[in-house]
C-alpha positions as CSV (number, residue, x, y, z in Angstrom):
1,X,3.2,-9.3,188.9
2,X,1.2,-10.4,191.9
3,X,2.5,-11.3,195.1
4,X,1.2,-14.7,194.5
5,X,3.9,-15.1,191.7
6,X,6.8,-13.1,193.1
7,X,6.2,-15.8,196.0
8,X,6.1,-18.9,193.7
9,X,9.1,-17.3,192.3
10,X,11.4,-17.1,194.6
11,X,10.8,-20.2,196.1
12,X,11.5,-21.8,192.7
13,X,14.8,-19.9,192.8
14,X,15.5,-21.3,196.4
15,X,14.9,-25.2,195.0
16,X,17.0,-24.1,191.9
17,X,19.8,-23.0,194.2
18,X,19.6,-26.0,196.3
19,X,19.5,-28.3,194.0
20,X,22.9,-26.4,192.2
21,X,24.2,-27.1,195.8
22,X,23.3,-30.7,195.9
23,X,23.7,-31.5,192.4
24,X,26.3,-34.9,193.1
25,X,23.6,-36.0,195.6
26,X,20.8,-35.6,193.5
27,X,22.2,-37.1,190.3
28,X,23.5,-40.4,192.4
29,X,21.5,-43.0,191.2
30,X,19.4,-45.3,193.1
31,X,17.2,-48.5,193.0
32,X,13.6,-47.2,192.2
33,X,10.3,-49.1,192.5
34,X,7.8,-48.4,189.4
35,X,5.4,-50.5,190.8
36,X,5.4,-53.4,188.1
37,X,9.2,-53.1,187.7
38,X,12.5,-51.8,189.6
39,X,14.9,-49.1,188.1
40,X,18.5,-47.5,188.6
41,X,17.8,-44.0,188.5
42,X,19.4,-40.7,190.4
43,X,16.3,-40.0,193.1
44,X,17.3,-36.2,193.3
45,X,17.0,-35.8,189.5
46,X,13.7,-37.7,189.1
47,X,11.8,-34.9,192.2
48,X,13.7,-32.1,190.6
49,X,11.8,-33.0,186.9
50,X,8.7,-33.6,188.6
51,X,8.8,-29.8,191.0
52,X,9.6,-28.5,187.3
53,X,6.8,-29.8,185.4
54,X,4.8,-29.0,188.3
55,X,6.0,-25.6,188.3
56,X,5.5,-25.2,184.6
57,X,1.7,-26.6,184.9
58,X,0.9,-24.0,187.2
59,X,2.9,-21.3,185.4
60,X,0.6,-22.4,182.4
61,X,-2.2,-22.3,184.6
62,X,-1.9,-18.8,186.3
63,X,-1.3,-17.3,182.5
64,X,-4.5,-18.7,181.3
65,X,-6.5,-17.4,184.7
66,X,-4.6,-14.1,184.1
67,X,-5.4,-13.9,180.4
68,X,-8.8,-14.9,180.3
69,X,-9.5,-12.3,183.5
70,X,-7.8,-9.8,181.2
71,X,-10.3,-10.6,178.3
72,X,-13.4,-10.6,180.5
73,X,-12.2,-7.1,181.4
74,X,-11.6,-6.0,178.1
75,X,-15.3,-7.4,177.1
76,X,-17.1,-5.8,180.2
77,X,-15.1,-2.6,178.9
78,X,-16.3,-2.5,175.3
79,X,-20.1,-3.1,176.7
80,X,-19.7,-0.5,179.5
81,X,-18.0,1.9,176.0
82,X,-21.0,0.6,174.1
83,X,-23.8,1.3,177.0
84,X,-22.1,5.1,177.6
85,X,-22.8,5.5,173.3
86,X,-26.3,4.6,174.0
87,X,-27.0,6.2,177.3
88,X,-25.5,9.3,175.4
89,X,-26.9,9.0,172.2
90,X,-30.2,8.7,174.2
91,X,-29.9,11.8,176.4
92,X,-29.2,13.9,172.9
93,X,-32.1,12.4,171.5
94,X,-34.0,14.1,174.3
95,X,-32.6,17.6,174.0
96,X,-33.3,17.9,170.8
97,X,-36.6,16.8,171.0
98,X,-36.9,18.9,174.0
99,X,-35.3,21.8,171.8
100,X,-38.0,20.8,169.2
101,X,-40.8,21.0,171.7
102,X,-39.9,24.3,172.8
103,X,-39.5,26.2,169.9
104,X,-43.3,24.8,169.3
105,X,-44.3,26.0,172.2
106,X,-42.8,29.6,171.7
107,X,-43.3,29.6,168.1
108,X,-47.4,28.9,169.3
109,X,-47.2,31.3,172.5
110,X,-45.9,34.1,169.7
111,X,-48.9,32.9,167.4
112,X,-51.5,33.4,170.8
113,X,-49.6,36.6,171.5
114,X,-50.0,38.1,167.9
115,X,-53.9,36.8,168.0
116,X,-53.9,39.0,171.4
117,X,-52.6,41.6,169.5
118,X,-55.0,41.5,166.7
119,X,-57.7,41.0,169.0
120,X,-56.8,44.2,171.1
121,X,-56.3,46.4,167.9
122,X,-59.6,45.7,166.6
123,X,-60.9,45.8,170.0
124,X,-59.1,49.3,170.3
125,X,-60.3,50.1,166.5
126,X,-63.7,49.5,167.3
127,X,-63.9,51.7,171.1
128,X,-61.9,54.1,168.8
129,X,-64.9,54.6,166.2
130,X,-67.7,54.2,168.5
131,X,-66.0,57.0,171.0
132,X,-65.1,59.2,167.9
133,X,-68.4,59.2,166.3
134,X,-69.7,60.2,170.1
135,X,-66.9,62.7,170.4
136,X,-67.8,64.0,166.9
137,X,-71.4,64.0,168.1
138,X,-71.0,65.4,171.2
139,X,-68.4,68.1,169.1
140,X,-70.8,68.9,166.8
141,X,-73.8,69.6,169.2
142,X,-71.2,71.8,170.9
143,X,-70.6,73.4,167.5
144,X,-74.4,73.9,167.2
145,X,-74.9,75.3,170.7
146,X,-71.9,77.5,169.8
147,X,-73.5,79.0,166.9
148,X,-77.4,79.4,168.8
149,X,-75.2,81.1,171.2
150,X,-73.2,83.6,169.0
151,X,-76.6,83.5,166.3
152,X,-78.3,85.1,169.4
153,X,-75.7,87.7,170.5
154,X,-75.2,89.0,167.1
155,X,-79.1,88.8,166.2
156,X,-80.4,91.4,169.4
157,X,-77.6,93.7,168.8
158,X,-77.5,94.2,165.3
């Protein structure tokens, strides 16, 4: 409860014990001008009814202001709930297409990398044969010289 209404309060409680105090005096009746008309009727009594439905209007009144505050809360928390779902829903929606976009970009670096690969094994094939037949040339010319060389030692002295 506000302060607002624990202050209408008690001053309501204040009239409500004065008037219990003055209650002879308020219900003595008295001439009263309507305007058109005169009427016997007890003063007091008469400004006591009216502070109550004057109290009870604004009673009525805060409640409504109160309720209708509470339901614009309520509202602005269901569309802050529903905002959060989307803000979320859209931040997951870019992890996984960030997850999807990486594992393309990996799964195409490993394709590149394995192209490397093949590329350097033929590349290494290739330097292989061409420096093996000129190893085996250069072997075999050795083998030759080898055998010119031992032919010719063997030849003189035998």
């Amino acid at each position: 409860m506000s302060a607002r209404n624990l202050f209408a309060l008690l001053v309501l409680l204040l009239l409500a014990l004065f008037a219990w105090l003055n209650w002879g005096e308020i219900t003595k009746p008295t001439s009263l001008s309507l305007g058109l008309t005169r009427v016997e009727a007890p003063l007091g009594l008469v400004l006591v009814v009216a502070l109550g439905v004057l109290t009870l209007l604004y009673l009525v009144f805060t409640i409504g202001l109160e309720t209708a505050a509470l339901l614009e809360v309520k509202r602005y928390a269901r569309e802050l709930l529903h905002y959060k779902k989307l803000a979320e829903d859209a931040e997951q929606s870019r992890y996984t297409e960030l997850r999807r976009y990486l594992e393309a970009e990996f799964a195409r670096l490993a394709e590149a990398e394995r192209e490397e690969i093949r590329a350097l094994e033929a590349r290494v094939e290739e330097l292989l044969e061409k420096h093996g037949n000129t190893l085996a040339a250069y072997i075999g010319e050795l083998e030759d010289q080898l055998l010119r060389l031992l032919g010719r030692r063997e030849g003189p002295e035998g």
